[in-house]
N, C-alpha and C positions, 0 to 999 in steps of 0.2 A: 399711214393709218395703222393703228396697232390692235391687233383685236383677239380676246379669249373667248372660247365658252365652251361648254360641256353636251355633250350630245350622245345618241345611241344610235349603233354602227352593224350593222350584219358583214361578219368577216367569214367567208367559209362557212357558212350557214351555220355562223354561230355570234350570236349577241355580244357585241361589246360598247361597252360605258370607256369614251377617248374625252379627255380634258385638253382639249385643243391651244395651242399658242402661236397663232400666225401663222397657222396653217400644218404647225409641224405637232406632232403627238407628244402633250409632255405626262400624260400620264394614262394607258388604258388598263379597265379591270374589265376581267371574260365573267359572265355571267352564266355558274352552270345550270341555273333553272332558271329560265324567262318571266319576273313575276307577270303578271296579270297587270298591274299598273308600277309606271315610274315615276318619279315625281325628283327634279333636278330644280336644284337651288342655289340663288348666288346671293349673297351679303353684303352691302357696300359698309364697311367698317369708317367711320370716323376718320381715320388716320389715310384713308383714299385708298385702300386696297378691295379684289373684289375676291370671294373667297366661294370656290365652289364645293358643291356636295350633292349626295344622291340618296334615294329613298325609296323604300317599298308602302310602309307602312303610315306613313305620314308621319309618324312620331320620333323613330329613330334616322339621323342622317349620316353619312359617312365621309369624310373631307376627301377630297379628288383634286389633283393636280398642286401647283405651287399656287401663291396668294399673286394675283395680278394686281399691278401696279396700276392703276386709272389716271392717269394724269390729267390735272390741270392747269389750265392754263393762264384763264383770265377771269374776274370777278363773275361776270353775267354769261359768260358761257362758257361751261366745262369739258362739252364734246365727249361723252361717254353717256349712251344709251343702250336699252336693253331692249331682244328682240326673240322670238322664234322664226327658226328656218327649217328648212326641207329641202336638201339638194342631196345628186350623184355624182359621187366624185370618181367616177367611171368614165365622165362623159357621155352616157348613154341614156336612154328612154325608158321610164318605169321608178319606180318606189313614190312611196307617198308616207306622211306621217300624222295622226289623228293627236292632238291635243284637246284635251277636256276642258282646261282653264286655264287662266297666268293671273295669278295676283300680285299687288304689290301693295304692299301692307307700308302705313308709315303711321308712329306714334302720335306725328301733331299734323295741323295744315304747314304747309310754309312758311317760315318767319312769326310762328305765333310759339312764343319760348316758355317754358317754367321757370319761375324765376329762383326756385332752388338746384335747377339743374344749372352747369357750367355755360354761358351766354357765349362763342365767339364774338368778339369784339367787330370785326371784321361784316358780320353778318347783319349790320344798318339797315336800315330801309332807309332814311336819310341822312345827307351826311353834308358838313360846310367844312373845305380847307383839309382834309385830312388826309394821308397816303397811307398804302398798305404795300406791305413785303411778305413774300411770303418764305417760311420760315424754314423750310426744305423743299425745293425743288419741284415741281409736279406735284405738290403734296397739297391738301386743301387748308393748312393751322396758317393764317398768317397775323401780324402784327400790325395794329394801326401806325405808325411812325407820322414821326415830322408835326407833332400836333402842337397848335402856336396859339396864343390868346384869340377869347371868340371863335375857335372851332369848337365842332361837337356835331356828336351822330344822334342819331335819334331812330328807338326800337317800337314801332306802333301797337304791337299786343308783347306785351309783359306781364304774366298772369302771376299775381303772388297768392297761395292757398292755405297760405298758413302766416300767422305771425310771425314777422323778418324783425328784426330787432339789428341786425349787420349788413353792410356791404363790402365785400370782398374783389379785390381786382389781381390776378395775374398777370408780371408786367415785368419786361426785364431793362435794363438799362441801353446805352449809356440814356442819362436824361437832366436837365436843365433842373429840374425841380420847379414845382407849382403846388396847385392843386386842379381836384376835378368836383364838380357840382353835381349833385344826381339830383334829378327832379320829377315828379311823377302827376302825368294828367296830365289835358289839354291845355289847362290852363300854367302845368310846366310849375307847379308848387315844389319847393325844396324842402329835401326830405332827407340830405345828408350830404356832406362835405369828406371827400379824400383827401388828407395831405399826402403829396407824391417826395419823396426827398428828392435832390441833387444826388447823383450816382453814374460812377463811370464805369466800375468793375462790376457791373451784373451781369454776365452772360446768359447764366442760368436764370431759371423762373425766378420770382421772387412775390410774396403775395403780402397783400397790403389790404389794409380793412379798414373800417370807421362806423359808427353808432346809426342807424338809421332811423326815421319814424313811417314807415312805408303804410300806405293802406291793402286792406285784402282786394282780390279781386284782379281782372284785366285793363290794364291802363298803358297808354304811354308809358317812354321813359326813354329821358334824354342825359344825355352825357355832356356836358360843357368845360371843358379846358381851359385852364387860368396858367400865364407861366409868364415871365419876364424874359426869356429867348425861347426860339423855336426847338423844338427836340425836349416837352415837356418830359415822355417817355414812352415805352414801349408797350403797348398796351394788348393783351392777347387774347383774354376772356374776363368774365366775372360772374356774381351770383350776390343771391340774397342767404343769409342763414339767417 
């Protein structure tokens, strides 16, 4: 098990802020005036790192320690949780630590996306026939792969808030060439067609678009895969502009 977090430590009767890593100290700051309140904070970044910092005032925060790495592992469980503790690492009797509150702020509910924000692909609610790889190691970007005619995932709240006019897919190769269907509602109405080319030398991203007629509003939206071999392509995120 691998585990970080940031805590406050009375060394010699005197305060210190330690950025812990498995137990071992990767980064402490001595506090020469004890504020009144602390307020310690971590960030889970997009890219799977968790990044700590500390505070007096609410408003300014200070980065503490290196960026920890969160790994993941498998689609439905990521195994990285967040907690408060209170121990002595004296093995002795006594101290205790008073917390006021823990929040955990998140911009949407779960799986309920903007449709002008970047969509991981990967991040379906439904899905027929499709695999995913993921794209660095313990890292959470991964690619749908291996997509063959008649698959396709499907995203249950897709909110578009503005007039989409495009559809944009990030996708790298190698791939068979097809195309993909985008469709929106329950009743799965088509609202724009991707042609995907035949490509063997895409390592890198590569981003591919096509005319959409989307409606405003929260809706489905399903992704359906058209190709004449398996390995249409490598599919990693997309969006509406």
């Amino acid at each position: 098990m691998r585990l970080s977090g940031l805590g406050l430590e009375i060394r010699d009767g005197k305060p210190i802020l330690v950025a812990d890593r498995n137990g071992t100290a990767d980064e402490c700051v001595e506090l020469e005036d004890l504020p009144q309140s602390i307020q310690l904070r971590v960030e889970a970044t997009s890219s799977g790192e968790a990044l700590f910092s500390w505070g007096s005032d609410g408003a300014v925060f200070h980065p503490i320690g290196k960026p920890f790495v969160m790994e993941f592992t498998v689609k439905t469980f990521l195994g990285n949780k967040f907690g408060l503790f209170c121990f002595n690492r004296n093995g002795t009797g006594g101290g205790h630590a008073d917390f006021d509150w823990i929040r955990i702020p998140a911009a949407t509910a779960s799986n309920h996306f903007r449709a002008t924000d970047w969509i991981p692909a990967a991040r379906y609610d439904v899905e027929r026939g499709v695999d995913t790889h993921r794209i660095e190691a313990k890292r959470p970007d991964q690619l749908l792969i291996r997509l063959s005619e008649g698959d396709f995932v499907r995203f249950n709240h897709v909110k578009i808030p503005e007039r989409a006019t495009r559809f944009e897919a990030s996708v790298r190769g190698p791939g068979s060439g097809g195309s993909i269907s985008i469709h929106q509602g329950d009743e799965e109405h088509l609202i724009g067609t991707l042609s995907v080319p035949a490509e063997s030398s895409w390592d890198a991203e590569h981003l591919l678009s096509c005319p959409v007629t989307a409606r405003l509003g929260d809706h489905p939206l399903t992704l359906c895969f058209h190709c004449a071999e398996e390995g249409l392509i490598r599919l990693k995120e997309f969006r509406f502009s």
